[in-house]
VEXBABA-656196 format. One record per atom (N, C-alpha, C): x, y, z. Coordinates in steps of 0.1 Angstrom, whole numbers, padded with zeros to 4 digits, always signed. Example, Ala and Ser with C-alpha at 12.3 -4.5 7.8 and 13.67 -1.06 7.14 Angstrom:
2
+0132-0057+0078 +0123-0045+0078 +0132-0033+0078 +0128-0022+0071 +0137-0011+0071 +0129+0000+0079 
REM end
This chain:
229
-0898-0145+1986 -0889-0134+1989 -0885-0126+1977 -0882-0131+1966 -0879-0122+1954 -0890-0116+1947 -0905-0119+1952 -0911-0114+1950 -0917-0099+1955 -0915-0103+1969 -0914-0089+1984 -0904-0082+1975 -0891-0084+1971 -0881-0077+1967 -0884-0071+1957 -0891-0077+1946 -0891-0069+1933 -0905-0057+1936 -0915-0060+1948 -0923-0050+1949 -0915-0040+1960 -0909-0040+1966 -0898-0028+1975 -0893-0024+1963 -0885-0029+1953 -0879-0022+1946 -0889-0009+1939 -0897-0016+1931 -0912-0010+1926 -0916+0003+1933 -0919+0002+1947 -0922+0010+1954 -0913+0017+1956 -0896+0016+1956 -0887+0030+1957 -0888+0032+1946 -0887+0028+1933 -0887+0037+1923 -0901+0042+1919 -0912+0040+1925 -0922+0054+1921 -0923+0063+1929 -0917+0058+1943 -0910+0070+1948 -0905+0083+1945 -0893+0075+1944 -0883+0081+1938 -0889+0087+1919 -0896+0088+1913 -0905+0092+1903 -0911+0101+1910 -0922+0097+1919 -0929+0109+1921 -0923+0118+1931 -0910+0119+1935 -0902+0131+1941 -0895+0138+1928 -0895+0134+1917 -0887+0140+1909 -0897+0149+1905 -0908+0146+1897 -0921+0148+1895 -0927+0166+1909 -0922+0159+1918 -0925+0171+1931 -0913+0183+1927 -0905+0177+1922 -0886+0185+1927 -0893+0193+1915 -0896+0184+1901 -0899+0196+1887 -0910+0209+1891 -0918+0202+1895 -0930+0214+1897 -0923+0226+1908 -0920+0227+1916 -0911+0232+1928 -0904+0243+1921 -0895+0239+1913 -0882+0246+1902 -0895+0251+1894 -0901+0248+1886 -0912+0255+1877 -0918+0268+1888 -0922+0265+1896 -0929+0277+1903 -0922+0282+1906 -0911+0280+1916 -0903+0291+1916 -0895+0298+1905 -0897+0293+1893 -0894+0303+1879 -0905+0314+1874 -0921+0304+1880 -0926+0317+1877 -0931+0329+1882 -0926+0324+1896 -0929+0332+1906 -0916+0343+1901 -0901+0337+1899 -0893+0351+1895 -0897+0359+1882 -0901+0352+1873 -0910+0358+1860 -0918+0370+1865 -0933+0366+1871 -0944+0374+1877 -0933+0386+1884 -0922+0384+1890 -0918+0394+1897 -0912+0406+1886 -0905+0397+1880 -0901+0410+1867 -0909+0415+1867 -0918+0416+1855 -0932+0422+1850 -0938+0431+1857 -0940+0422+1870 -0947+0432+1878 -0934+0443+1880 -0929+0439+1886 -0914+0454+1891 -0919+0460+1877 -0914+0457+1868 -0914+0465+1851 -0925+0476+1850 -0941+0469+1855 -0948+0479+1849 -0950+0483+1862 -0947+0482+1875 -0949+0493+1888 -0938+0507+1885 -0926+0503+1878 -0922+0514+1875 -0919+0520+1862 -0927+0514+1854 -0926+0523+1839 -0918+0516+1826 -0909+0506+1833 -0901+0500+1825 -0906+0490+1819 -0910+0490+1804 -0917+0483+1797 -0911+0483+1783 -0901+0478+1780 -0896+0483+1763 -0905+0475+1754 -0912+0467+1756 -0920+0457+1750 -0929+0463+1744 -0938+0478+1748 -0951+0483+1752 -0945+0494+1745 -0949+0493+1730 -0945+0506+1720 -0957+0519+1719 -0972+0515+1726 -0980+0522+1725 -0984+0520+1705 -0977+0514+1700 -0985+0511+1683 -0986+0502+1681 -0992+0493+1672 -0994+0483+1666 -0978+0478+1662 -0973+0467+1663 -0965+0461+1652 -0965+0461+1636 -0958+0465+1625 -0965+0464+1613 -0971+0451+1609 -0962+0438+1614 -0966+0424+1613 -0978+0423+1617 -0984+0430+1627 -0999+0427+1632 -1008+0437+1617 -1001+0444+1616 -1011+0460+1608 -1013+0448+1596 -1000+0440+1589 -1005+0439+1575 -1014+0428+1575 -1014+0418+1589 -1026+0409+1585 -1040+0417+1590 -1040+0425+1594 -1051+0433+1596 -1059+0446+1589 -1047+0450+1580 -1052+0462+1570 -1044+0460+1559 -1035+0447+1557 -1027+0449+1546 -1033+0443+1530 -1032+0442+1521 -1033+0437+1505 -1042+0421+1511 -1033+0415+1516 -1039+0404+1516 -1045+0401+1535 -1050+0412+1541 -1057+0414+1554 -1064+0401+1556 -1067+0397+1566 -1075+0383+1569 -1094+0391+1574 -1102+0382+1574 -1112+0381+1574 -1116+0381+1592 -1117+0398+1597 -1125+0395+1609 -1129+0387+1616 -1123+0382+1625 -1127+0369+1632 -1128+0370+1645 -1123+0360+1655 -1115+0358+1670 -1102+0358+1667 -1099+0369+1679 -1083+0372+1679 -1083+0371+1693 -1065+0362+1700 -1060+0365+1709 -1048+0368+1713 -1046+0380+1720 -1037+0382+1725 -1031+0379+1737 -1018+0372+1736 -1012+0365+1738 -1004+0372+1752 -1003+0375+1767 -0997+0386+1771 -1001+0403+1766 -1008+0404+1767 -1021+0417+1762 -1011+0429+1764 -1004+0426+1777 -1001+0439+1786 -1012+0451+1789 -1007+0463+1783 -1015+0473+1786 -1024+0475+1772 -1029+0468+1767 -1039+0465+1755 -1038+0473+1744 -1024+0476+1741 -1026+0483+1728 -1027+0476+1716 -1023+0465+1716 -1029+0452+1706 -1041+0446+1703 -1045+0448+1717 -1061+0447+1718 -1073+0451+1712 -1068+0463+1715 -1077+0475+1712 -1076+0479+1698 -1066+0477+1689 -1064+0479+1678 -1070+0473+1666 -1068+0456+1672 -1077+0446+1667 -1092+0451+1669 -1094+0455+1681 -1112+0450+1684 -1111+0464+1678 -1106+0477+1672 -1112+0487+1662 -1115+0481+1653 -1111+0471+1642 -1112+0466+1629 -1117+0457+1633 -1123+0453+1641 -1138+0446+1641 -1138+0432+1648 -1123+0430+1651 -1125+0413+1659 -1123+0416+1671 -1131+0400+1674 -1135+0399+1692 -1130+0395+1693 -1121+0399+1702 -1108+0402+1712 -1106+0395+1727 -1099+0387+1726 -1095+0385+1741 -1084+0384+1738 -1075+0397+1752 -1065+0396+1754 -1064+0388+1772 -1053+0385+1770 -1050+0380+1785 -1033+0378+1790 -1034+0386+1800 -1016+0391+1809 -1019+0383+1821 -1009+0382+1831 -1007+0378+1843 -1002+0386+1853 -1003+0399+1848 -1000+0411+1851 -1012+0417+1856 -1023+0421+1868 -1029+0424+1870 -1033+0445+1873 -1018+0446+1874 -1019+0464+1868 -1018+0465+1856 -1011+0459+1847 -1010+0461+1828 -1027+0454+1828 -1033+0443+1832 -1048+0444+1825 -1056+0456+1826 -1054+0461+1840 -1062+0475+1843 -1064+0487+1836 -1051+0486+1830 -1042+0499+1827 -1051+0496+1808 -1046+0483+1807 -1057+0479+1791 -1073+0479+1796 -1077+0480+1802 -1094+0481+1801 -1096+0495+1805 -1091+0505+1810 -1093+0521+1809 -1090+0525+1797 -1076+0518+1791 -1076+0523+1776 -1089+0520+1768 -1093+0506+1772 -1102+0505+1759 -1115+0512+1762 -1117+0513+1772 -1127+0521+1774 -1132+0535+1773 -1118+0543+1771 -1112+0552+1766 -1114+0553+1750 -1111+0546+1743 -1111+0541+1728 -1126+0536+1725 -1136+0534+1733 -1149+0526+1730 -1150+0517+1724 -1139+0507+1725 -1140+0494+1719 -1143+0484+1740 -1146+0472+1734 -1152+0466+1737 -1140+0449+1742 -1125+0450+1739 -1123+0432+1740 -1121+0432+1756 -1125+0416+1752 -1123+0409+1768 -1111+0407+1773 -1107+0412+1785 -1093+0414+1789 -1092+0406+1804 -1086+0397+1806 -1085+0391+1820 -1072+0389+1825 -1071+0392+1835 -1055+0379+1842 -1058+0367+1841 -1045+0360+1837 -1047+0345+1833 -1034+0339+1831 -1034+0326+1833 -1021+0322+1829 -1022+0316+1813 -1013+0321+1810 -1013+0312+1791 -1008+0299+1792 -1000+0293+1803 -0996+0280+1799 -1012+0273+1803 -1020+0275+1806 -1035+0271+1811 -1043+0276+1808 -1045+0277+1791 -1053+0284+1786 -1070+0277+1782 -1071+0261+1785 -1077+0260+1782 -1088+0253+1794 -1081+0259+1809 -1086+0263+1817 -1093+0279+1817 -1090+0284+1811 -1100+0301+1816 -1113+0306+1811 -1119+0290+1803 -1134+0296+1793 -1132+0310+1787 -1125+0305+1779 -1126+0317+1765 -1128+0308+1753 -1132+0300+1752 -1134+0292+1740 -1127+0288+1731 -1129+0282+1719 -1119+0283+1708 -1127+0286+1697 -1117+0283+1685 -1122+0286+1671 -1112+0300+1665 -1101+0305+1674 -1092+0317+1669 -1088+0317+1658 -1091+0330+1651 -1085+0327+1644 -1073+0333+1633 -1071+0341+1645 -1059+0350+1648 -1053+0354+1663 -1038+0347+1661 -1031+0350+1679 -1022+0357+1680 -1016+0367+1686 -1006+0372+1688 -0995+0373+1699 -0986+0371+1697 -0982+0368+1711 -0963+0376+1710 -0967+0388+1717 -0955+0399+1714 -0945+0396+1727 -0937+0385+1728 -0930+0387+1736 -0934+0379+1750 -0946+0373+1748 -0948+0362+1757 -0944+0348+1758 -0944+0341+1748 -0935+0324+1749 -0923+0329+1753 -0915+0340+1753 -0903+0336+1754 -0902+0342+1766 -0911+0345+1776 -0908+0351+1788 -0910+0334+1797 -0916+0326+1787 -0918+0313+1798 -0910+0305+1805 -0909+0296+1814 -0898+0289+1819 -0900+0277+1814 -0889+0272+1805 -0892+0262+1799 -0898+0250+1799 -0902+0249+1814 -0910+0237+1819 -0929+0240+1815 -0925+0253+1807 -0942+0254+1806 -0946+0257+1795 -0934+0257+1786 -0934+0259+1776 -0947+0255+1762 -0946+0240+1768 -0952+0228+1755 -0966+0232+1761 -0968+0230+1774 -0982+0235+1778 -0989+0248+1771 -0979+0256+1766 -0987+0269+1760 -0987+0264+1746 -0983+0258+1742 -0982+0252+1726 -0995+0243+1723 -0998+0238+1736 -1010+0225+1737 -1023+0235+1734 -1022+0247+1745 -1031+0256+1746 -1036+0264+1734 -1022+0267+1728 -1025+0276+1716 -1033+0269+1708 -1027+0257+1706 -1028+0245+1695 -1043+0243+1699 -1053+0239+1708 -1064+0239+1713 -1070+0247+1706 -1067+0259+1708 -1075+0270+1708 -1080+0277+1695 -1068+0272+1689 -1070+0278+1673 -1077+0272+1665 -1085+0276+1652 -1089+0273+1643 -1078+0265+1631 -1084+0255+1625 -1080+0254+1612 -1073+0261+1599 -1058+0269+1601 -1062+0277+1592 -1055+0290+1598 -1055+0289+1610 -1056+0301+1618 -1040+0307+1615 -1037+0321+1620 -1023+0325+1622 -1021+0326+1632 -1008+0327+1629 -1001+0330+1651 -0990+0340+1645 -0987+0353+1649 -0974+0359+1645 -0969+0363+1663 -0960+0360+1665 -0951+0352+1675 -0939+0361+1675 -0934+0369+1683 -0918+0376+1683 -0913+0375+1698 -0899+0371+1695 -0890+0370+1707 -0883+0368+1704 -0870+0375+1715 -0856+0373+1713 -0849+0358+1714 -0838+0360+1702 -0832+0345+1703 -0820+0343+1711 -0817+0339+1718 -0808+0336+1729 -0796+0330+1719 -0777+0338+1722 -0769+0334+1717 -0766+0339+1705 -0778+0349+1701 -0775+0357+1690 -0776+0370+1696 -0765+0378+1692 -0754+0392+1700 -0759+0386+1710 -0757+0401+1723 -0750+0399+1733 -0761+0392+1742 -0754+0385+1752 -0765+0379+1761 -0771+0386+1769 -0787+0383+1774 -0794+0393+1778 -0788+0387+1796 -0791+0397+1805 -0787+0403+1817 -0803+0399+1824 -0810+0401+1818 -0823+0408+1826 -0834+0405+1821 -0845+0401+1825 -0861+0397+1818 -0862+0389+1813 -0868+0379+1803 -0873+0370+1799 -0860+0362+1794 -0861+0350+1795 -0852+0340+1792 -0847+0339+1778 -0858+0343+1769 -0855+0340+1750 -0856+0329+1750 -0854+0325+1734 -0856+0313+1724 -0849+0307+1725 -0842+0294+1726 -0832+0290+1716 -0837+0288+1703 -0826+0285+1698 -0825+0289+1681 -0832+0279+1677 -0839+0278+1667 -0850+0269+1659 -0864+0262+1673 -0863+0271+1680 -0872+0267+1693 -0882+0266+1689 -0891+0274+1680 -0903+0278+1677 -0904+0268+1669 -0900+0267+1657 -0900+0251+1647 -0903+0237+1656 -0893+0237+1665 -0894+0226+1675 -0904+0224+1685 -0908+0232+1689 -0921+0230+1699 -0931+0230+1692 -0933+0240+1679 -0947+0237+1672 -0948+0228+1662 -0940+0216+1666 -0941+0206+1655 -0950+0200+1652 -0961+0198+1663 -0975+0193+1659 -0985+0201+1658 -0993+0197+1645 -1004+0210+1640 -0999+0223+1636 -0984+0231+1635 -0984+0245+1631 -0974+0240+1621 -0973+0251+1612 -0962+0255+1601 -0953+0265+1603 -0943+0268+1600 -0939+0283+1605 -0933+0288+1590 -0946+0293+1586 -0944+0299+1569 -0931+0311+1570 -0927+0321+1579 -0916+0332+1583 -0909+0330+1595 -0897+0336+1591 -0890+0338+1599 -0881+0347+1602 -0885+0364+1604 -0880+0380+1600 -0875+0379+1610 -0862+0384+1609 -0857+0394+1619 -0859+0406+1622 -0861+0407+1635 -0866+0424+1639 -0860+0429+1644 -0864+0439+1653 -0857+0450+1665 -0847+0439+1671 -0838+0447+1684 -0834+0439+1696 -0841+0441+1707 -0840+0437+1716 -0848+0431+1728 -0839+0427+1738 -0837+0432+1752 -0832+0428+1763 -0814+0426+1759 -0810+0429+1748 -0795+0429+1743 -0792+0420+1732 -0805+0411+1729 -0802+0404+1716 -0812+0405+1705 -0808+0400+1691 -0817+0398+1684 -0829+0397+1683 -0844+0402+1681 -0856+0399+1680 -0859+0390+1667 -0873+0383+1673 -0875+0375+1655 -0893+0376+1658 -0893+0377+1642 -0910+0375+1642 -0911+0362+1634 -0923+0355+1645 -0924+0343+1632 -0939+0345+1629 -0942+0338+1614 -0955+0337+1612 -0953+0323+1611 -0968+0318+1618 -0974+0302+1617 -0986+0303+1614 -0990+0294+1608 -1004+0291+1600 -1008+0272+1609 -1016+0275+1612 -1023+0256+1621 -1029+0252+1608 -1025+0235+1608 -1027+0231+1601 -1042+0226+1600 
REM end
């Protein structure tokens, strides 16, 4: 009998495990299903403050600056309408950008085509990057305002991915708003918490910078630079 009993017990609690397990994924989707809806509403009507039409200077100096890096594989991280893309694949690297935004990729492959450059541009999810055969060996990422649109539950998954995907060596320059610094944001992407970036990239990255930038959605922006170890 105490044996019957300790296997009933057993069997309600992986139960009870794998409903929790059901309850997390449930809450996850439906975060990114309200995510996908932003974005999408944003670029069906124009509203994009993310999407400066220029380069970042943090992207320009590892790309044209004193100490520029060496032509490689670059990814962009949330492409949007590819002006990061395209910028990179002028100065000579092969480019894959990738949104979940299926009018912002469009909108980036007439530009580049426009421009006569050539990167690979798909819809895709980034927390599942190493699902979409694009390979690795990066060795340059950029990612303007994408991790921090994530819902936390998918967070480490894009860290795993990034972390995958990169080279030895590689950079990641990384900008998003930090949550709790000025005013709290109302609207769009969730932000950072503070030292977020440190903490999630604890295995394999460094985070050599830490600038503060523009504001974003009502709070502080930050650029980080990481280097994989």
């Amino acid at each position: 009998m105490r044996s019957f009993g300790r296997r009933l017990s057993h069997r309600g609690a992986e139960r009870s495990r794998r409903a929790g397990i059901a309850n997390d994924h449930r809450q996850f989707g439906l975060l990114c299903v309200g995510v996908s809806f932003f974005f999408r509403a944003a670029y069906l009507v124009g509203f994009k403050p993310w999407d400066s039409g220029v380069p970042p200077p943090q992207l320009v100096a590892v790309v044209e600056g004193s100490d520029a890096l060496q032509p490689h594989k670059a990814l962009d991280l949330g492409c949007g309408t590819g002006t990061n893309s395209i910028y990179m694949a002028r100065h000579g690297w092969d480019v894959t950008g990738i949104d979940f935004v299926p009018r912002a990729v469009n909108v980036a492959k007439r530009k580049a085509a426009e421009a006569q450059v050539s990167p690979r541009l798909m819809v895709g999810d980034v927390t599942r990057l190493t699902e979409l055969g694009i390979g690795t060996d990066y060795s340059l990422l950029l990612d303007l305002g994408c991790f921090h649109s994530i819902p936390d539950a998918g967070r480490d998954a894009y860290v795993r991915g990034v972390t995958t995907l990169a080279r030895t060596g590689a950079t990641l320059l990384l900008f998003g708003f930090v949550r709790g610094d000025g005013s709290a944001s109302r609207i769009g992407p969730r932000g950072l918490a503070p030292a977020e970036v440190a903490q999630r990239f604890t295995g394999g990255w460094d985070v050599d910078a830490e600038d503060r930038g523009g504001p974003m959605f009502g709070s502080a922006g930050y650029w980080y630079t990481l280097h994989r170890r």
